[in-house]
C-alpha positions as CSV (number, residue, x, y, z in Angstrom):
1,X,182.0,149.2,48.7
2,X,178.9,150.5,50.2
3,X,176.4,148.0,51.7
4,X,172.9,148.9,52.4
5,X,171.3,147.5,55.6
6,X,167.9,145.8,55.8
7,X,166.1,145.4,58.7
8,X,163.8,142.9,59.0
9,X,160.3,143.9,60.7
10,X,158.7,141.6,63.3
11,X,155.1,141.5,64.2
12,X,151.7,143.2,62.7
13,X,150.5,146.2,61.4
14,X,147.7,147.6,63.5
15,X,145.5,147.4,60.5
16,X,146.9,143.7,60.5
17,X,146.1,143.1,64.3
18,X,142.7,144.8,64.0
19,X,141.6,141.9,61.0
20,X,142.8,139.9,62.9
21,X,140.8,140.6,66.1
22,X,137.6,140.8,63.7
23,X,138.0,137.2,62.2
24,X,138.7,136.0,65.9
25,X,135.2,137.5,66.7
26,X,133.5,136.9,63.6
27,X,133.9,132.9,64.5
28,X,133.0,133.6,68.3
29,X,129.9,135.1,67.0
30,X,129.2,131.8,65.1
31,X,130.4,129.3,67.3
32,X,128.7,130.6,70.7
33,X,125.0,129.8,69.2
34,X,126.0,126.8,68.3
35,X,127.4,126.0,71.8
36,X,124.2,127.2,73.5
37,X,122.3,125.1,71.3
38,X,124.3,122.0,72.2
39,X,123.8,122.7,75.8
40,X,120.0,123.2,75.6
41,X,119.6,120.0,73.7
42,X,121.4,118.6,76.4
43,X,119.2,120.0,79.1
44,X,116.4,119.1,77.6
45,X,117.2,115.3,77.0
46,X,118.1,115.6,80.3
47,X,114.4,116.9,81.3
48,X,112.5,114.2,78.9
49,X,114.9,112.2,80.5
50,X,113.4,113.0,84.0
51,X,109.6,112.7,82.7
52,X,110.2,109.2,81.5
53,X,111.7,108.0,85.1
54,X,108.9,109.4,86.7
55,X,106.7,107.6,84.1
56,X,108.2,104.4,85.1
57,X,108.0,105.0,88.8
58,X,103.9,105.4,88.0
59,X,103.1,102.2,86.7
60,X,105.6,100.3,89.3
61,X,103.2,102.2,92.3
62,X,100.3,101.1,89.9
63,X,101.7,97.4,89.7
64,X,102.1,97.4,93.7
65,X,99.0,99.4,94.3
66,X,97.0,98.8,91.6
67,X,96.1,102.6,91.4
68,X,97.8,105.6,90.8
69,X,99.0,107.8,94.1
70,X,97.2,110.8,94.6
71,X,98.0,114.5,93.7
72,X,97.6,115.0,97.2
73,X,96.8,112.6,100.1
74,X,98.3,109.8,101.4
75,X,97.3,106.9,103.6
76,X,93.9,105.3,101.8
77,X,92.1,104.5,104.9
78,X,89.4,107.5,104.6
79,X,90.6,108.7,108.3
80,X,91.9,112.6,108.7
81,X,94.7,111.6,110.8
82,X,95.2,115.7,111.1
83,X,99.0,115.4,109.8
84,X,101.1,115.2,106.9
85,X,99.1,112.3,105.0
86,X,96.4,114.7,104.5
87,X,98.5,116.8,102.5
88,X,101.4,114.5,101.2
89,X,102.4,115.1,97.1
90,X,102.2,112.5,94.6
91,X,106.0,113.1,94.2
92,X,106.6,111.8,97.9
93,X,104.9,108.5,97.2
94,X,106.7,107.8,94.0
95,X,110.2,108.2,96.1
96,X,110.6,105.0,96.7
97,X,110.4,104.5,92.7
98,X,113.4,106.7,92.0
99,X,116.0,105.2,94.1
100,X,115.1,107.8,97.1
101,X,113.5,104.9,99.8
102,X,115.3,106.3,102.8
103,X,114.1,109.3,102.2
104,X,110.7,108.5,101.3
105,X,111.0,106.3,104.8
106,X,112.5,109.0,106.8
107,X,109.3,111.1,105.6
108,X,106.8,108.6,106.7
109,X,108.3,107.8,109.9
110,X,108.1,111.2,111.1
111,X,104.9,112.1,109.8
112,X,103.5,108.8,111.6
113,X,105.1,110.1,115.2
114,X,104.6,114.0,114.3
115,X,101.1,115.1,114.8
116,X,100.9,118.3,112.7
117,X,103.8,117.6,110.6
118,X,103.2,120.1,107.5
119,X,105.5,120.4,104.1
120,X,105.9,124.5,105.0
121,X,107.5,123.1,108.1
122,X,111.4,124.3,108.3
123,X,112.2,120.4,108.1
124,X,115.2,119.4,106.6
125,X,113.2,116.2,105.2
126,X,111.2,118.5,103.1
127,X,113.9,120.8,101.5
128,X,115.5,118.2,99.9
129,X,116.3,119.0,95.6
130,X,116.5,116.3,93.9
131,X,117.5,116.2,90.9
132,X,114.8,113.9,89.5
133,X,112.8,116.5,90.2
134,X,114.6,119.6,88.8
135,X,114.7,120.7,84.6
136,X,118.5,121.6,84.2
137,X,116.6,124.5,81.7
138,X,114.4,126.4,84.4
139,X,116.3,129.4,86.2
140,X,116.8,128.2,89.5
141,X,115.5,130.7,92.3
142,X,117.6,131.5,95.1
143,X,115.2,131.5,97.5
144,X,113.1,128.4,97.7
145,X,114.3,124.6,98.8
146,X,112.7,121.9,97.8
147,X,112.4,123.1,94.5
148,X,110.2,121.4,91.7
149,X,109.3,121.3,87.7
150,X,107.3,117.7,87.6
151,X,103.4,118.1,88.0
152,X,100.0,115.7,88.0
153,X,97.4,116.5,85.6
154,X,93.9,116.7,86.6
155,X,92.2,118.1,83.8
156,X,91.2,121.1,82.2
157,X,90.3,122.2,85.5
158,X,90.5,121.5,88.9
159,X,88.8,123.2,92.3
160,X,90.7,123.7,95.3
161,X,90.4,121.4,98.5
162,X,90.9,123.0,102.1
163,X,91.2,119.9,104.5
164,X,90.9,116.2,103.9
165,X,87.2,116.2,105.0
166,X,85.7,118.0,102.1
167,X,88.2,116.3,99.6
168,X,85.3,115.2,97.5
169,X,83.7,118.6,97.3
170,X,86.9,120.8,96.8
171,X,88.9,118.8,93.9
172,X,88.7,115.0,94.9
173,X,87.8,112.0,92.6
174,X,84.1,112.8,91.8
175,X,85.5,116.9,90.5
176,X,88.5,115.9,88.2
177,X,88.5,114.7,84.9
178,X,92.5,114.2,84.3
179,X,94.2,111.3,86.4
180,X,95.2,112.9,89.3
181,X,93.3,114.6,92.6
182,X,93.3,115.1,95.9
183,X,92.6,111.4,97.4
184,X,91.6,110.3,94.0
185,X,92.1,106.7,92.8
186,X,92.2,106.4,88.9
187,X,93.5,102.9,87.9
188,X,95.1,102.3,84.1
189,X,91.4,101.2,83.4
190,X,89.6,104.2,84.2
191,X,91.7,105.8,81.2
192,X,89.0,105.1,79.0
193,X,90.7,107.8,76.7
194,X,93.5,105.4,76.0
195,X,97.1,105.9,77.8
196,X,98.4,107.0,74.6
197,X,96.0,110.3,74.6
198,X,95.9,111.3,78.1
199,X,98.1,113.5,79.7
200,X,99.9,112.1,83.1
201,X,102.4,114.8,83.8
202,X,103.9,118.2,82.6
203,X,106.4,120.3,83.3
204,X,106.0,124.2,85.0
205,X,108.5,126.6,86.0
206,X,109.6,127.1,89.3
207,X,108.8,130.9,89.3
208,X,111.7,133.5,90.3
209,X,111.1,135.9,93.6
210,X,112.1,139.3,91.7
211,X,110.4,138.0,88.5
212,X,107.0,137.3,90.1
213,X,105.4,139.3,86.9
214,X,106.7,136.8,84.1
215,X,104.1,134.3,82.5
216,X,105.8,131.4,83.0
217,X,106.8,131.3,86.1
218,X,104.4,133.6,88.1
219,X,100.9,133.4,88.7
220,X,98.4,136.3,88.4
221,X,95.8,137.3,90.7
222,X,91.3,137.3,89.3
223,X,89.5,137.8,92.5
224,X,86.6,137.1,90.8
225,X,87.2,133.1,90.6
226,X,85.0,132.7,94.3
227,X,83.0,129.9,95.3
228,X,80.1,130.9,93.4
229,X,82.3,131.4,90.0
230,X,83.4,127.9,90.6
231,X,80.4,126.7,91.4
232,X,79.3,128.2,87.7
233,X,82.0,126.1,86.8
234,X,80.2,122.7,87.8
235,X,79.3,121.5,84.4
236,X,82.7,122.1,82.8
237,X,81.4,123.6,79.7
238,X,83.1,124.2,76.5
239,X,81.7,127.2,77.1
240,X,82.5,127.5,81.0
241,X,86.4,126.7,80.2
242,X,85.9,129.4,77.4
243,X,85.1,132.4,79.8
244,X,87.6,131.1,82.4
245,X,90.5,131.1,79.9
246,X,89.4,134.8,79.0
247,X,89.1,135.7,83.0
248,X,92.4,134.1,83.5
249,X,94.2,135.7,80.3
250,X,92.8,138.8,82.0
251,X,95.5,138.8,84.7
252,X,98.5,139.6,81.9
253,X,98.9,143.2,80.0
254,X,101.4,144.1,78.0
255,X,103.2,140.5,78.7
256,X,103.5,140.6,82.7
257,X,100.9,140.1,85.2
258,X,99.7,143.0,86.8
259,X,99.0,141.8,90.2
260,X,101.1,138.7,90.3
261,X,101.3,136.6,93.7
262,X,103.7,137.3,96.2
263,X,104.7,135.0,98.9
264,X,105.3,131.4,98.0
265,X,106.4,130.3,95.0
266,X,105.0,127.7,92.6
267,X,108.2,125.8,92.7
268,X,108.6,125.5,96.4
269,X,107.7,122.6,97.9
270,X,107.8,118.8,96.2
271,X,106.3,117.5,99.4
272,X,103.0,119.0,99.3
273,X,100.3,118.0,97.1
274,X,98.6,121.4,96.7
275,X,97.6,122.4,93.6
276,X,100.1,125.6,93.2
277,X,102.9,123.0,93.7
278,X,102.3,119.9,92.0
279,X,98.9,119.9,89.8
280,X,98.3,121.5,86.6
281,X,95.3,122.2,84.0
282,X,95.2,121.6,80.7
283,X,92.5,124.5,80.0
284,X,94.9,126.3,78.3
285,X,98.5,125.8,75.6
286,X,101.1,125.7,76.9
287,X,103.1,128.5,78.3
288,X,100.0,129.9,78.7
289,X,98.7,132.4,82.1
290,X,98.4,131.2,85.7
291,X,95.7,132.7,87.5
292,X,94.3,132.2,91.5
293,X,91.6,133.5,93.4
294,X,93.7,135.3,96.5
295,X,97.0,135.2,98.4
296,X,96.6,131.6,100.0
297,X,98.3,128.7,98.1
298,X,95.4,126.5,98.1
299,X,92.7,128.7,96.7
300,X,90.8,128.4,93.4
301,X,93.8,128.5,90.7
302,X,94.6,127.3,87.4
303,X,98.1,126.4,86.7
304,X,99.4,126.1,83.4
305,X,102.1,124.1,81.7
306,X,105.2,126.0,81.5
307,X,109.1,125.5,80.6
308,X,111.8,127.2,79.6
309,X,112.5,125.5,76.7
310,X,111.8,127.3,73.6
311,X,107.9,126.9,72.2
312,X,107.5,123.5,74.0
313,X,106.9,122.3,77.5
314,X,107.2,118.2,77.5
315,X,104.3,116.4,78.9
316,X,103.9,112.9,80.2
317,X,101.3,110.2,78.5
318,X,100.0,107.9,80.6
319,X,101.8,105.0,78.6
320,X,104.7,106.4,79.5
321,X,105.8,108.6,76.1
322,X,107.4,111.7,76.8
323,X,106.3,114.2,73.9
324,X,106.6,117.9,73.2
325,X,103.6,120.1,73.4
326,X,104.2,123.3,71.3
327,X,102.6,126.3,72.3
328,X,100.8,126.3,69.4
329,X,98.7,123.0,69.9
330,X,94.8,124.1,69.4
331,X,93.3,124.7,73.3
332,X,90.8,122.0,72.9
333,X,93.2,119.1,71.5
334,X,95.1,120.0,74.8
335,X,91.8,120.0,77.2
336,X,91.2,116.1,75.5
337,X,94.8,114.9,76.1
338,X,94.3,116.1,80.0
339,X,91.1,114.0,80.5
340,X,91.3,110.5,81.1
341,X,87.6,109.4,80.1
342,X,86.2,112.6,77.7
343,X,85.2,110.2,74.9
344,X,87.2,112.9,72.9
345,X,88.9,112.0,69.4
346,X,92.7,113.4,70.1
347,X,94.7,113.5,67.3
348,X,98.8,113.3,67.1
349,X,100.6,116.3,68.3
């Protein structure tokens, strides 16, 4: 009797293995999109999230003070006490608002027994990141401490300031027309506007030392924005904000700036009220050019809203909504939501 063997065969087929492989990347493919998508939904509930604290921590510093703090100053007495009150950030004053008191304490008590104390000091006080200042979305830069994406709005434009002595001339309360300036004190009822259409706060990337050249985080140089420009600027025109958009816009060909600024970065220092660190304008959408007058950090400058979430920054109302501005929103809808008594008719957004 003769029997045949039969082997039985174990495993795949290379052809078999090789579908195999494709269908295993075929749903990678899918799912990864998916997954990122998850994750920057996340991050950005996460930075509306942020917004809305430091919303609340506004109007508790209004209920005590009964004013908003300053984009930069400090003390409310009118004195120059030639240290760091003269150059404290909004963001400092608002510590004690976001659970960070003994911070916010450990600040003042060494700025009231430090002549000269300065936020560019190499004080561990001031490279602090907190994360109630941070968006989880921006690309965090290697190179800077006290890192921040939260900023004041003061408008469609604001001039710089040098010392606390010409604070009126160079950006104070009698130059802005948003809610926040260097020793300015705007109360809830000088938002003649209405809360719900003006503009407290905004987000803008932190800027990335070997991407200096990238809108959104960089800033570009126009030498041309001197005191006399500025001073051309006085009436804050339709028409003036016009020809400054276009001088600023200037700055970027091809998608990069061409001269972008080197040194410090916009996202440096929470501590200091400067302009380049926590103020922004609303002259232009968001995602929009940055443009300054020369190397130093408080020149002329307009800083725009910028994020890295996808077509939207999120801004800050004054009654404490947290919205999305696309980068589509027409330019002067934005310049009306960043003044806080333009008699302008802002529609929903």
């Amino acid at each position: 009797m003769v029997r045949f063997w039969s082997r039985k065969r174990f495993g795949f087929t290379l052809i078999e293995l090789l579908v195999v492989i494709a269908i295993i990347a075929i749903l990678i493919a899918l799912l990864l999109p998916a997954v990122q998508q998850a994750r920057e939904a996340a991050r950005r509930t996460q930075c509306r999230n942020n917004l809305k604290q430091l919303g609340l921590a506004l109007h508790n510093y209004h209920d005590n003070f009964k004013t908003f703090p300053y984009r930069e100053g400090g003390d409310r007495d009118g004195v120059i006490h030639g240290n760091y009150f003269e150059v404290a950030s909004g963001l400092t004053h608002l510590l004690p608002y976001i659970d960070q008191a003994p911070l916010f304490n450990q600040i003042m008590q060494q700025a009231a027994a430090t002549p000269g104390l300065r936020p560019w000091d190499n004080n561990p006080i001031f490279r602090v990141d907190l994360p109630a200042f941070l968006c989880p979305s921006d690309v965090l830069s290697s190179n800077n401490t006290g890192r921040n994406n939260y900023r004041f709005c003061q408008g469609p434009w604001g001039r710089r300031h040098r010392v606390a002595d010409d604070a009126l001339q160079w950006g104070g309360e009698n130059q802005i027309r948003g809610m926040f300036g260097v020793s300015s004190k705007v109360n809830i009822s000088d938002v003649l506007d209405g809360a719900s259409n003006t503009i407290a706060m905004s987000e803008r990337c932190q800027g990335l030392g070997d991407r200096r050249e990238e809108v959104v985080g960089g800033v570009g140089y126009f030498a041309g924005m001197n005191d006399g420009y500025v001073d051309g600027l006085a009436a804050q025109t339709v028409a003036n904000w016009n020809q400054l958009e276009q001088d600023c816009r200037s700055t970027v060909v091809n998608g990069v700036y061409t001269m972008p600024k080197t040194g410090e970065l916009p996202g440096d220092r929470w501590s200091d009220g400067g302009n380049f660190y926590v103020g922004f304008s609303t002259l232009m959408p968001p995602n929009s050019p940055s443009c300054m007058q020369e190397y130093w950090d408080r020149a002329h400058m307009v800083m725009s809203a910028t994020s890295r979430h996808t077509g939207i920054v999120h801004v800050l109302m004054a009654d404490g909504a947290v919205k999305p501005a696309s980068n589509n929103i027409d330019k002067n809808l934005f310049r009306a939501l960043g003044t806080r008594a333009g008699g302008e008719t802002a529609s929903e957004f």
